[in-house]
One Martini backbone bead per residue (centre of mass of N, CA, C, O) as a GRO file, in nm:
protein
  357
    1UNK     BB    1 -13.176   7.170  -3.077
    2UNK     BB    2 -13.041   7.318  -3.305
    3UNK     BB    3 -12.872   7.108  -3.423
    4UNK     BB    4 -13.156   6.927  -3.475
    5UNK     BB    5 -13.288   7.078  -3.675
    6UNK     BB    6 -13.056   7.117  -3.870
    7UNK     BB    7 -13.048   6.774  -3.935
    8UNK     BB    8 -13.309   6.706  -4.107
    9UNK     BB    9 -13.177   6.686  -4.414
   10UNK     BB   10 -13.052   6.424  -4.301
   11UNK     BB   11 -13.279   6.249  -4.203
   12UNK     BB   12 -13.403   6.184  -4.426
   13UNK     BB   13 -13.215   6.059  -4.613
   14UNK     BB   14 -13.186   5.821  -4.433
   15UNK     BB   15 -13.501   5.704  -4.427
   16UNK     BB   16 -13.472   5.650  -4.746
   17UNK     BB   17 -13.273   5.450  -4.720
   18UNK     BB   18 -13.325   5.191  -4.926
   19UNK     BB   19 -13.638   5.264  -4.956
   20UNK     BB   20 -13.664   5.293  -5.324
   21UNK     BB   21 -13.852   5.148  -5.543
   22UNK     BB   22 -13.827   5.294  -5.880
   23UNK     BB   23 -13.902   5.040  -6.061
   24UNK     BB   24 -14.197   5.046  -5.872
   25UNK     BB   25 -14.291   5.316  -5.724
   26UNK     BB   26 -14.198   5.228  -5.435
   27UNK     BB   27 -14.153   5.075  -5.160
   28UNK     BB   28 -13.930   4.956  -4.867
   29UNK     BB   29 -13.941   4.701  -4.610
   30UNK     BB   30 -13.712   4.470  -4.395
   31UNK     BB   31 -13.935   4.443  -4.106
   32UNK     BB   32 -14.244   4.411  -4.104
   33UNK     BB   33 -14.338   4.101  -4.115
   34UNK     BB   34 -14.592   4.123  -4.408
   35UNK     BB   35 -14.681   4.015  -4.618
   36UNK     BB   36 -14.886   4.121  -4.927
   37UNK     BB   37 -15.165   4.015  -4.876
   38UNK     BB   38 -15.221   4.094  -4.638
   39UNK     BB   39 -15.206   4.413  -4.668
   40UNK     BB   40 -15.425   4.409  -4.881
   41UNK     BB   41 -15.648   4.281  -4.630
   42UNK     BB   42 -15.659   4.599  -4.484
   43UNK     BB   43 -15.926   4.795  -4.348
   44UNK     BB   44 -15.771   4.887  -4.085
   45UNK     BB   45 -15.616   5.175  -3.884
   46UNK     BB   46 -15.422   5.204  -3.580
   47UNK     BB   47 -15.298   5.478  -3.446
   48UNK     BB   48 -15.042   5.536  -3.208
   49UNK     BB   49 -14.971   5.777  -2.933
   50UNK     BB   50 -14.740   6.056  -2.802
   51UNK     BB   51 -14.725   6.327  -2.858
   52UNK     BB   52 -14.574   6.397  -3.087
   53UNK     BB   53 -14.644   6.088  -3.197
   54UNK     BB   54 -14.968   6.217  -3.242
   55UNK     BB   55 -14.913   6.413  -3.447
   56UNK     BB   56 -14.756   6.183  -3.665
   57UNK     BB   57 -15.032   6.032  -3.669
   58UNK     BB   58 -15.219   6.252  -3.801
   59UNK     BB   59 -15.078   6.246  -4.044
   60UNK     BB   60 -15.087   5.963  -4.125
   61UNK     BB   61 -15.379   5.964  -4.194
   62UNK     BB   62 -15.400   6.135  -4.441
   63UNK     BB   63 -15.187   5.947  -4.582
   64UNK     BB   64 -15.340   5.692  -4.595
   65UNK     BB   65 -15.585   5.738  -4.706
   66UNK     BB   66 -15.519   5.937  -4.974
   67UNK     BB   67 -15.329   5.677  -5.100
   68UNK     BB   68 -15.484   5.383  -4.987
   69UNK     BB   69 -15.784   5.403  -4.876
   70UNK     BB   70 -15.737   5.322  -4.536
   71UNK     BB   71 -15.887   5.348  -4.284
   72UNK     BB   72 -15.779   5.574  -3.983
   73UNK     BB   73 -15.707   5.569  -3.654
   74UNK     BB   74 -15.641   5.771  -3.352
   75UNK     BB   75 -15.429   5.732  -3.046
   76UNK     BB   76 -15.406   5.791  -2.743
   77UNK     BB   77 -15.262   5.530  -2.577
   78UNK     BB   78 -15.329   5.612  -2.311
   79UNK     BB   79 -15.639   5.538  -2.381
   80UNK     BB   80 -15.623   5.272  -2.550
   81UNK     BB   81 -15.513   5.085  -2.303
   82UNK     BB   82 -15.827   5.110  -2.138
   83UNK     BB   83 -15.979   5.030  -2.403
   84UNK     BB   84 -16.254   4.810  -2.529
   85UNK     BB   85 -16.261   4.840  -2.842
   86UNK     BB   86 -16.366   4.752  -3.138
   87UNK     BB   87 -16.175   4.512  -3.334
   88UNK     BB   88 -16.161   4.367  -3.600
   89UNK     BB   89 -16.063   4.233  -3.844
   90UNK     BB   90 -15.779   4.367  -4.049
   91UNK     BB   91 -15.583   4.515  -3.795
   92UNK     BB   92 -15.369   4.737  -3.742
   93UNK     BB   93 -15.144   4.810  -3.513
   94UNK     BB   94 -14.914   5.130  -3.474
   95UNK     BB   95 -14.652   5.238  -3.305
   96UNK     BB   96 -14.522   5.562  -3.197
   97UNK     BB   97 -14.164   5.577  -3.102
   98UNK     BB   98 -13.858   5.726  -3.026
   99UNK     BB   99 -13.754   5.499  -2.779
  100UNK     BB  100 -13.962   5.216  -2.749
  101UNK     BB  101 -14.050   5.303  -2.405
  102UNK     BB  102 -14.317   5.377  -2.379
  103UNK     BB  103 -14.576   5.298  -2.194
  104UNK     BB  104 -14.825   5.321  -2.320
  105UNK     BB  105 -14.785   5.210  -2.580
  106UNK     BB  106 -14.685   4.929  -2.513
  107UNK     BB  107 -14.938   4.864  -2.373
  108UNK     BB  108 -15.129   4.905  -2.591
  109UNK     BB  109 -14.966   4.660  -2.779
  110UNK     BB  110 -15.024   4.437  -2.561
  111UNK     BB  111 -15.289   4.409  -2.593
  112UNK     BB  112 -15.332   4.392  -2.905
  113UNK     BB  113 -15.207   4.115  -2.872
  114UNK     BB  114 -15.358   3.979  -2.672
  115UNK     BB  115 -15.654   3.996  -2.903
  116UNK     BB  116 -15.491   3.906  -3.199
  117UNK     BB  117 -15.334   4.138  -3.318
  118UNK     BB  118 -15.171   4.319  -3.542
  119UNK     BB  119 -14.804   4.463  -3.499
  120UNK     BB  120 -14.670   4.796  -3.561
  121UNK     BB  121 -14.333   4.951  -3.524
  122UNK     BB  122 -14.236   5.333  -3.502
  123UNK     BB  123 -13.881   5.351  -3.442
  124UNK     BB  124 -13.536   5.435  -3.345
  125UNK     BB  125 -13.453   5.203  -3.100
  126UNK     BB  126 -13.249   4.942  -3.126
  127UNK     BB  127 -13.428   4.677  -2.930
  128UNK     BB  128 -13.618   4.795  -2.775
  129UNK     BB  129 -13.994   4.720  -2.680
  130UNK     BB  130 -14.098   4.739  -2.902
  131UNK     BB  131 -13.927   4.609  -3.144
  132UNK     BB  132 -13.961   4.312  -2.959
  133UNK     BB  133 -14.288   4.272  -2.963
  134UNK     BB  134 -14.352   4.313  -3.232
  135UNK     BB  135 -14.402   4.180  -3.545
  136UNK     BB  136 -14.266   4.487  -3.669
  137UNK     BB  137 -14.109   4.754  -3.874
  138UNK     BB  138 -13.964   5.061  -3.837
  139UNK     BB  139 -13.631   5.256  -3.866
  140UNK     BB  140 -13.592   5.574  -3.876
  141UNK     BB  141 -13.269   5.705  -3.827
  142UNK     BB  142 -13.214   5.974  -3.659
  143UNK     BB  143 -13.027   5.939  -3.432
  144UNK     BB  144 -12.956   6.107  -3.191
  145UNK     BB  145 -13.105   6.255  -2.961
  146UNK     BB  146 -13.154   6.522  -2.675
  147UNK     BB  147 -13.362   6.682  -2.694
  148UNK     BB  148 -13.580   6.702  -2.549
  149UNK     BB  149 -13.745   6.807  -2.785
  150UNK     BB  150 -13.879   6.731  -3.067
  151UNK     BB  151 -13.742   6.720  -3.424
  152UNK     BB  152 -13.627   6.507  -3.613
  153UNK     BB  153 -13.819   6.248  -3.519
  154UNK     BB  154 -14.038   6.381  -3.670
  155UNK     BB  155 -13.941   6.385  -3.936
  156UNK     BB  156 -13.911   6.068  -3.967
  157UNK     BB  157 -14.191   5.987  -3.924
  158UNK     BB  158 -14.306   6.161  -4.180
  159UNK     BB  159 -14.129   6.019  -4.372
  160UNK     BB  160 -14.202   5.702  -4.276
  161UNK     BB  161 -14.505   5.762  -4.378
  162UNK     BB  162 -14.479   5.827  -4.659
  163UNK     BB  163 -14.411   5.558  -4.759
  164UNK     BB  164 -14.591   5.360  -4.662
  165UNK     BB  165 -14.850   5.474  -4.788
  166UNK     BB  166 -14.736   5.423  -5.081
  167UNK     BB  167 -14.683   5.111  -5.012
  168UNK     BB  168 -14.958   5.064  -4.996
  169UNK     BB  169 -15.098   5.235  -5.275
  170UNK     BB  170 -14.969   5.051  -5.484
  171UNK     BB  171 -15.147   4.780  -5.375
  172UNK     BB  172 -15.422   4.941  -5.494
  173UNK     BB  173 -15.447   5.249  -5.665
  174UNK     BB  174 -15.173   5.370  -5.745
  175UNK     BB  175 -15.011   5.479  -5.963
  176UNK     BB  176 -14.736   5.508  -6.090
  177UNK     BB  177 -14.692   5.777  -6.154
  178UNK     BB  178 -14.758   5.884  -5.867
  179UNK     BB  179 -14.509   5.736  -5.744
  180UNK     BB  180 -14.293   5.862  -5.887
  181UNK     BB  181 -14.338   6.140  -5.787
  182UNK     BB  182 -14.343   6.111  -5.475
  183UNK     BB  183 -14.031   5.993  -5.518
  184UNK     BB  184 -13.916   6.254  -5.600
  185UNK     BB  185 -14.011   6.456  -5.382
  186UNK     BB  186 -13.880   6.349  -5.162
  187UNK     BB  187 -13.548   6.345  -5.270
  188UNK     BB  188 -13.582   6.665  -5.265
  189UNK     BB  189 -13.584   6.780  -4.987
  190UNK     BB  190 -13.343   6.820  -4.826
  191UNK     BB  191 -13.291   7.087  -5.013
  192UNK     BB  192 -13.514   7.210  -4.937
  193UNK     BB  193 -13.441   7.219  -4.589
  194UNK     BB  194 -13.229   7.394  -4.620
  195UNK     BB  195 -13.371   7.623  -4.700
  196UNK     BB  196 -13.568   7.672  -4.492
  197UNK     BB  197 -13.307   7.723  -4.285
  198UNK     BB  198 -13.293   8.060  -4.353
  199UNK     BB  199 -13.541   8.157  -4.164
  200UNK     BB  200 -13.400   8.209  -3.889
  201UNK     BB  201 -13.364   8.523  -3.884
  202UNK     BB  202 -13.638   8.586  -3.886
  203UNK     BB  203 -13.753   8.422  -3.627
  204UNK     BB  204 -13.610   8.601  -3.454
  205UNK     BB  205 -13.714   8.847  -3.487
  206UNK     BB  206 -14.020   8.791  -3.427
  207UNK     BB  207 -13.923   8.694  -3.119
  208UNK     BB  208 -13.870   8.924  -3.028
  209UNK     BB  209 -14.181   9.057  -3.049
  210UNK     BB  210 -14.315   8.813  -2.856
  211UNK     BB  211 -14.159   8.666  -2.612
  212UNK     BB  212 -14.384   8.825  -2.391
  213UNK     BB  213 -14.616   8.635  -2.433
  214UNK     BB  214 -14.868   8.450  -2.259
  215UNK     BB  215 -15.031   8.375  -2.531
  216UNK     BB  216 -15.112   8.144  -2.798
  217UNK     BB  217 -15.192   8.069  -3.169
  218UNK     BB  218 -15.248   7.765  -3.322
  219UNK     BB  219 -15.327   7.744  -3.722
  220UNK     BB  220 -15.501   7.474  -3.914
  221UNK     BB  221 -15.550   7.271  -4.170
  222UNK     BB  222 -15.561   6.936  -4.234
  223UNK     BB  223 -15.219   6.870  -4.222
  224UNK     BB  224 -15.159   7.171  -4.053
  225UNK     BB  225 -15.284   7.096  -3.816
  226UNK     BB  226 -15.097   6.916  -3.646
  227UNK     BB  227 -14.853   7.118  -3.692
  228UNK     BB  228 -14.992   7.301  -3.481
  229UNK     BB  229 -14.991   7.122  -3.253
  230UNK     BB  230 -14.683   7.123  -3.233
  231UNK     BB  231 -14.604   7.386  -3.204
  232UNK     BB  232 -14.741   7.463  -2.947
  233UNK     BB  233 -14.629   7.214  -2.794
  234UNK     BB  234 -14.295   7.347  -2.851
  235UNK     BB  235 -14.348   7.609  -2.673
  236UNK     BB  236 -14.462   7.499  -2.422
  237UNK     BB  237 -14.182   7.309  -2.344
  238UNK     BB  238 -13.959   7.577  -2.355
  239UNK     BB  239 -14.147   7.858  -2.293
  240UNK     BB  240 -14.379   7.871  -2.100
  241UNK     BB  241 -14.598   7.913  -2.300
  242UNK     BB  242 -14.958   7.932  -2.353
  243UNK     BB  243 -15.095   7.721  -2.585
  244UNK     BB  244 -15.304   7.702  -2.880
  245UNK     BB  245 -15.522   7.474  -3.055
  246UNK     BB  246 -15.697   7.507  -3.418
  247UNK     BB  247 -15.873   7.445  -3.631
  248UNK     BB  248 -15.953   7.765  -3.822
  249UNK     BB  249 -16.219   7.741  -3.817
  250UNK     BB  250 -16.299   7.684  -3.486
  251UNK     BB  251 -16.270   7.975  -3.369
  252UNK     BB  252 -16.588   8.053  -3.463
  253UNK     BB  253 -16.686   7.842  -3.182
  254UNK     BB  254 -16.524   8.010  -2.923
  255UNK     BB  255 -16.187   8.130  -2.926
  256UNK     BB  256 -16.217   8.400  -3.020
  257UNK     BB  257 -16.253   8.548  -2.746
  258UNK     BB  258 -15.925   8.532  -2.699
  259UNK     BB  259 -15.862   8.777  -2.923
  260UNK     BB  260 -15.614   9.015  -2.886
  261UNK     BB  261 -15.355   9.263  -2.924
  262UNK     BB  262 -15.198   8.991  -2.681
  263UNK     BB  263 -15.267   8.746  -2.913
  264UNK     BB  264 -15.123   8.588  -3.080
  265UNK     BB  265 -15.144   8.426  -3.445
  266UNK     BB  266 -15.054   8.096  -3.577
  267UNK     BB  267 -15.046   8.077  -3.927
  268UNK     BB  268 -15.102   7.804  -4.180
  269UNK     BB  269 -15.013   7.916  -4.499
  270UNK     BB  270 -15.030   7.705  -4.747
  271UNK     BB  271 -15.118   7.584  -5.038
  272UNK     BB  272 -15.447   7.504  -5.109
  273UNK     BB  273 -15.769   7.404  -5.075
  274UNK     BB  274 -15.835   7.592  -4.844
  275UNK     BB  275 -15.710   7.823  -4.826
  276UNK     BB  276 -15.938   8.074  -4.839
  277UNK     BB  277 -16.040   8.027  -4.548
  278UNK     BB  278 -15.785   8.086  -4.389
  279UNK     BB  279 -15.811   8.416  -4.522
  280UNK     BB  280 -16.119   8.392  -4.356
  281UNK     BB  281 -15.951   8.419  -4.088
  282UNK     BB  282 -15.774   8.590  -4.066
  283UNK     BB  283 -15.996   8.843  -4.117
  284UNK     BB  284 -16.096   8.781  -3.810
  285UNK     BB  285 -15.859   8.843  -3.647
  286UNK     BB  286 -15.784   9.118  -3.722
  287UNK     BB  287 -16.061   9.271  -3.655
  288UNK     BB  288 -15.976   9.172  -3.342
  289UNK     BB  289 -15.650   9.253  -3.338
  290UNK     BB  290 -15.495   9.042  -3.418
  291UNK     BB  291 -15.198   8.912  -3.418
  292UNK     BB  292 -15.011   8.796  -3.723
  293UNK     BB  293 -14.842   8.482  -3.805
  294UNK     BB  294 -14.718   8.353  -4.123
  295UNK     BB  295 -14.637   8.021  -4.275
  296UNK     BB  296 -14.558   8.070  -4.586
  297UNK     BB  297 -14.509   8.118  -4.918
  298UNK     BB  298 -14.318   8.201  -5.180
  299UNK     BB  299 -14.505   8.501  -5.288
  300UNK     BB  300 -14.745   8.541  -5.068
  301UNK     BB  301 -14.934   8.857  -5.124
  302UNK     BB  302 -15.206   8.772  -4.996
  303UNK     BB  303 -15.066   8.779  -4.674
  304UNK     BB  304 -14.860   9.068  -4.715
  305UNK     BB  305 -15.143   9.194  -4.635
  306UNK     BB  306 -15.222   9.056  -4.344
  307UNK     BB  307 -14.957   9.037  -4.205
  308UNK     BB  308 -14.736   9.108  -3.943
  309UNK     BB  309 -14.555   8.813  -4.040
  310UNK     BB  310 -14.329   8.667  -4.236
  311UNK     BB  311 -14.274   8.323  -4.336
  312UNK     BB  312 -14.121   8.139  -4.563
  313UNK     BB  313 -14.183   7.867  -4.754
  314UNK     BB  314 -14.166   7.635  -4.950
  315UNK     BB  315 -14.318   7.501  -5.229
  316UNK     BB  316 -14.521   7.244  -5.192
  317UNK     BB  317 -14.680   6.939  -5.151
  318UNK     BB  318 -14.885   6.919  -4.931
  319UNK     BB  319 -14.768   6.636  -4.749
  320UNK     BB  320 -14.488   6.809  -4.779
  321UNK     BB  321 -14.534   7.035  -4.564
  322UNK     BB  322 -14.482   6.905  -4.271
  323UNK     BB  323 -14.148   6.985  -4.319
  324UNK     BB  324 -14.132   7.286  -4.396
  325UNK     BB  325 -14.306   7.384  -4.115
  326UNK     BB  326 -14.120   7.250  -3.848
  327UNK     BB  327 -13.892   7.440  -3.858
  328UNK     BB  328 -14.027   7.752  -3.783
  329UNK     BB  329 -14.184   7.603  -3.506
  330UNK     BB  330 -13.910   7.544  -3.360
  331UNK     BB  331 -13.744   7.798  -3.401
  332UNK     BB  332 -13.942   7.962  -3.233
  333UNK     BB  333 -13.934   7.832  -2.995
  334UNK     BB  334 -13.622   7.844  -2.976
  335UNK     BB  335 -13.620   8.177  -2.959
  336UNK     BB  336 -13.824   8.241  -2.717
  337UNK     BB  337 -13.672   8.080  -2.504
  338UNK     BB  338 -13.396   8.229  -2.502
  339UNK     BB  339 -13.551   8.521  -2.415
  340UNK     BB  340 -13.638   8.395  -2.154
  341UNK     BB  341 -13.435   8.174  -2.001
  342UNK     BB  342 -13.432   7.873  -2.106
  343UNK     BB  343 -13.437   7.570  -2.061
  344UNK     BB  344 -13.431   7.391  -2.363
  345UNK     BB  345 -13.296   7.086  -2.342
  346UNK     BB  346 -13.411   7.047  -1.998
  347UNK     BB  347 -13.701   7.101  -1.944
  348UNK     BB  348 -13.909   7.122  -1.709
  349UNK     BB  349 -14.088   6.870  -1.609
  350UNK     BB  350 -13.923   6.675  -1.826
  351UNK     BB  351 -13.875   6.342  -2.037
  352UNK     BB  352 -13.751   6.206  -2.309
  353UNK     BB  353 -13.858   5.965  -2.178
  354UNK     BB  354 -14.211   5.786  -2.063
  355UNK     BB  355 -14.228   5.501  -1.872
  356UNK     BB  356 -14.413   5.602  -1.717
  357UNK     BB  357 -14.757   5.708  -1.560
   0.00000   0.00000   0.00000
């Protein structure tokens, strides 16, 4: 897992490959097998996906909304593959999966072609059974995996749902101005993602100090809702520690209950839209003695004023927080299991890929 941690800013590298069309500002994918045309007149996207896969599908709501303005619905497949839900002409559905074998997933891309919906998949496996059935699609390119706890796939999946988002939003209404700076963006990454695993020391220290603890939470809005969701997940799956996750405003409509002096609270808090809400959640978090552990960044003097510890990452913009977040939140999970003297890569009850129901 810490190999693959390593390897991510390698694996964006890959992602981008061939896929940057810079003389006219927009992305490019050779699997598609979608029209121009047709994808103009798409009104709306539904992402499926299971575990880490519904969190990258959660990021791509975001960034496919923001940038190209077409309604997107998320759902977990194991849900989705059993409901009746109406679907619209002109919607396309999208299985996210790095194995390409998930059951789910699977089940689900095939009742929606069963009712002549189009089908694209994104994922990691030439040949696999999605990549097979569905009408088109993308591949990571993330190299293989090994690691139950999906670390490097996650961020393949969200730099190319990043450049998606572009690809539909060029077609639509975003300028090349906009377009050319976000694919500027994007192939700075890989350098920025080096930075960021700087903080592996830091990271370690904090796990010294938390990894006896029974519960943990973790908060954040936005695009980094998804990513503590992840987070959350990545501690849970490998360090058997209880772990929840909520929007950070929502602590105060019940969760806050559970806050004591031995629940930690992990705060994604890099600069946006919402910072001061967030800054105005850890103050609530303190008040009632929450240890804060604060993933911010670099120089934010006003979290390092209220956090018992602080991660910092690289400013990015919003869209591309989630990929300098996923570090820090591996890392700790990472970090954590290591010194509680669990199975890291091959965690109890867990299997790389879930085949069945």
């Amino acid at each position: 897992m810490l190999k693959e941690i390593h390897e991510q800013p390698e694996v964006i590298r890959r992602a981008i490959a061939g896929r940057l069309n810079e003389p006219d500002a927009t992305a490019h994918f050779g699997g598609l097998n979608i029209e121009s045309q047709e994808l103009r007149q798409i009104e709306r996207i539904i992402l499926t996906g299971c575990g880490t896969s519904y969190h990258a599908a959660l990021i791509g709501e975001y960034l496919i909304e923001q940038f190209a303005r077409i309604p997107v619905e998320v759902e977990y497949a194991s849900e989705f593959r059993y409901r009746n839900s109406p679907i619209e002409k002109n919607t396309v559905i999208i299985g996210i999966t790095l194995s390409g074998e998930t059951a789910d997933t699977l089940a689900a891309l095939r009742e929606s072609k069963r009712k002549g919906q189009r089908t694209l998949g994104i994922c990691n496996v030439v040949g696999s059974s999605i990549a097979r059935e569905v009408d088109g699609g993308i591949y990571l390119h993330a190299g293989p995996e090994i690691g139950v706890a999906s670390t490097k796939a996650f961020t393949a999946q969200v730099t190319v749902l990043i450049l998606f988002a572009v690809y539909l939003g060029r077609m639509r209404h975003m300028s090349y101005q906009a377009g050319a700076r976000i694919l500027n963006e994007l192939k700075a990454m890989p350098e920025t993602l080096h930075e960021t695993l700087k903080c592996d020391d830091q990271v370690a220290k904090i796990a010294q100090k938390y990894h006896s603890a029974s519960n943990m939470l973790y908060l954040g809005r936005q695009y980094l809702f998804p990513m503590a969701l992840e987070g959350a997940l990545k501690l849970k799956e490998i360090s058997y520690i209880h772990a929840e996750c909520y929007p950070a405003a929502e602590m105060k409509h019940g969760p806050i209950a559970l806050v004591d002096e031995n629940t930690p609270s992990v705060f994604l808090v890099p600069h946006g839209a919402v910072y001061d809400k967030v800054m105005s959640n850890i103050e609530e978090i303190k008040a009632r003695n929450g240890p804060i552990i604060a993933i911010s960044c670099e120089d934010d003097v006003h979290v390092e004023a209220k956090a018992d510890d602080i991660i910092q990452v690289p400013n990015v913009p919003d869209y591309l927080q989630p990929l300098v977040t996923a570090i820090p939140l591996q890392l700790l999970a990472y970090h954590i299991a290591l010194l509680r003297g669990c199975d890291i890569d091959k965690p109890r009850n867990l299997a790389k890929s879930v085949t069945v129901e």
